[in-house]
Phi, psi and omega in degrees: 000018206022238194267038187281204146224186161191154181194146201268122169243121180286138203239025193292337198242053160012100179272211170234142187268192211265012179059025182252173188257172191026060166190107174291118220235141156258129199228132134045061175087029181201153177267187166208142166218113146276150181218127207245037177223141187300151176243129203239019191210119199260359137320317186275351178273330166286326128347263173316293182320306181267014168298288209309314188289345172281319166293334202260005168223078178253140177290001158265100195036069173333166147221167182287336183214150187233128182240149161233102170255141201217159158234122224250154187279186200282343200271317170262354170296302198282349176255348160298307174292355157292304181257033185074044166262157163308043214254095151324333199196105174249130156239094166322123199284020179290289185321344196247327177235134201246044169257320187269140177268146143125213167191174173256125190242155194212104172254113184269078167222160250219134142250040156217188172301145207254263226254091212228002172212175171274006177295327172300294247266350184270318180288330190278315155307316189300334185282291175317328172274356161313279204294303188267044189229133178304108165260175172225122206267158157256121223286126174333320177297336157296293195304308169300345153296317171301301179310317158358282150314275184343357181089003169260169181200157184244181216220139144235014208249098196253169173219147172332339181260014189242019202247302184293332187272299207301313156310339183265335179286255208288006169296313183333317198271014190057035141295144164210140179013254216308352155276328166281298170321330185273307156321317185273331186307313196292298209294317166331306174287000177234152224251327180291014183191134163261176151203175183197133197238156162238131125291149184252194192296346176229059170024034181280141152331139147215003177232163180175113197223165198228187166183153179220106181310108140294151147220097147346109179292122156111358178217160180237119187237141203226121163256146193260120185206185157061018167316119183190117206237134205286120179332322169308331205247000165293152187104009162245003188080007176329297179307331184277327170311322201287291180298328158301279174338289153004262192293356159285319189258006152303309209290311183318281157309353191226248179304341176260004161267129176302350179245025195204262189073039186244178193239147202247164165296102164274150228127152209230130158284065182313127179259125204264019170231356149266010191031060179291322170342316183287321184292353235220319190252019169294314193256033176093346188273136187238171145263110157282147168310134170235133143201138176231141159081014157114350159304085172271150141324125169251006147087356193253100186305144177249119167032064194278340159179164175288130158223120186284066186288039192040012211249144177298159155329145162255178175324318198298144175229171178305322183278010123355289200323166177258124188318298169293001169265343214305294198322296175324314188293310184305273177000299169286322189242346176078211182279343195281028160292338181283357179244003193282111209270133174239167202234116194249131175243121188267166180226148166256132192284203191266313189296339176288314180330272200322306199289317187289305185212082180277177186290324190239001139319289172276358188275327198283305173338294182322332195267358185270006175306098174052057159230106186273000000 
């Protein structure tokens, strides 16, 4: 494996995982690799891609899926997708600086069938045609202000006792008590994760989202995740309140530190069938266009992990599986092949910047912070 590691992380009370590069990981059904030097050779990415599918079909607890994310200059980026590798995702680093060369590429693929029915193939429209229709957004800073009124307010400031309301938020996403305690004992002391909570008037939890830096040599990349908001409270924009915030104080810490100044990727996995995307383009964030040579891109992770959003089910059954994994697979993972989700991937551009979260833009977001 040269110089890779690997190692298994078990999600049963669901962490967050650790950002780290070169180093192969099991998340919930899935192998995983960042790779955390730029790729300048798309032989060596074809390499490194197929390490992960010989680990994610080992014979000791197979997985269903193999991810590689790397950040490739533009000369290899346009010949994986030309020659037909798995590549789910491009984002060009352009978009957030329009000075940066490369892009973030993500290969991606699945051993059974992705898109398999016509309920995909409706949710794949419905979503694209989301993305390709002109909206007229409203400035974030208004809904939290809107929010306001309502009697909520937001929070970073978390406590053990605040693990059964968080748990009940993000269990879709496979948490429980003792994975959120473990988070909140943790996430303070760590520089790589933020979180931003809405509290309601009696300072109960009730929206709530996380984000986690990798670091990439020459990029800083921050994922925005765990959107999620308690049925009673949906339908105020809490969550969008929560991921605006959110990404005020990434900005704060990262390009607005005088000890850091770099401008970081910020991005997102949208689970498309709960249509987290609209909070994501609530707050500035697009899906960009790839295509090189008549190749598009589909922006799209294929049933990239489960989440039990209440939402139907998809197509997929255990007998998809290929016959000598399935039982391991059952095994291992129980049923929740029927939740397995697929995720259209956002980015934040340069222009929300300039519109959003400009410097005394997020200081203001900042002062509203655990104020009732």
């Amino acid at each position: 494996m040269g110089n890779l590691e690997c190692a298994v992380l078990h999600e049963g009370h669901k962490v967050a995982s650790n950002g780290r590069t070169d180093f192969i990981e099991d998340r919930q059904g899935r192998t995983y690799l960042s790779l955390g030097q730029m790729v300048h050779s798309w032989a060596f990415l074809r390499l490194k891609h197929s390490m992960v599918q010989d680990e994610s079909q080992r014979e000791q607890s197979p997985n269903r899926r193999a991810v590689t994310r790397a950040i490739c200059t533009d000369d290899v980026t346009q010949m994986a997708v030309e020659k037909g590798m798995p590549v789910e995702v491009v984002l060009p680093l352009n978009l957030i600086d329009g000075n940066r060369q490369g892009s973030l590429v993500v290969l991606g693929e699945n051993i059974h069938d992705s898109f398999a029915s016509e309920t995909d193939q409706l949710e794949l429209e419905q979503v694209n045609d989301y993305w390709n229709t002109e909206i007229s957004l409203t400035n974030p800073y208004e809904r939290l202000e809107a929010l306001n009124k309502q009697g909520y307010h937001l929070s970073k400031n978390l406590t053990t006792n605040d693990a059964v309301a968080l748990a009940e938020i993000w269990e879709p996403f496979g948490w429980d008590k003792a994975g959120v305690e473990a988070f909140i004992r943790s996430y303070e002391n760590d520089p790589d994760k933020w979180v931003s909570v809405i509290r309601d008037d009696q300072n109960k939890i009730i929206s709530g989202c996380m984000a986690e830096r990798v670091h990439f040599k020459g990029l800083e990349m921050v994922e925005t995740t765990e959107f999620g908001t308690h049925p009673d409270h949906r339908g105020h924009g809490a969550c969008t309140v929560a991921l605006y915030s959110l990404i005020s104080q990434v900005m704060t810490d990262t390009q607005y530190n005088p000890a850091n100044g770099n401008t970081p990727l910020i991005m997102a996995e949208f689970n498309m069938t709960a249509r987290s995307d609209v909070v994501g383009r609530h707050v500035g964030m697009e899906v960009p266009k790839y295509s090189t040579n008549n190749v598009r891109v589909g922006q799209i992770l294929q049933r990239n992990v489960s989440v039990f959003d209440g939402k139907p089910e998809n197509t997929i059954r255990l007998e998809d599986l290929p016959e000598e994994v399935r039982e391991t697979y059952r095994a291992s993972y129980g049923n929740d092949y029927s939740k397995w989700r697929n995720f259209v991937v956002g980015l934040l551009p340069e222009t929300s910047i300039d519109n959003y979260y400009q410097p005394d833009q997020v200081q203001k977001v900042l002062s509203q912070y655990d104020i009732k």
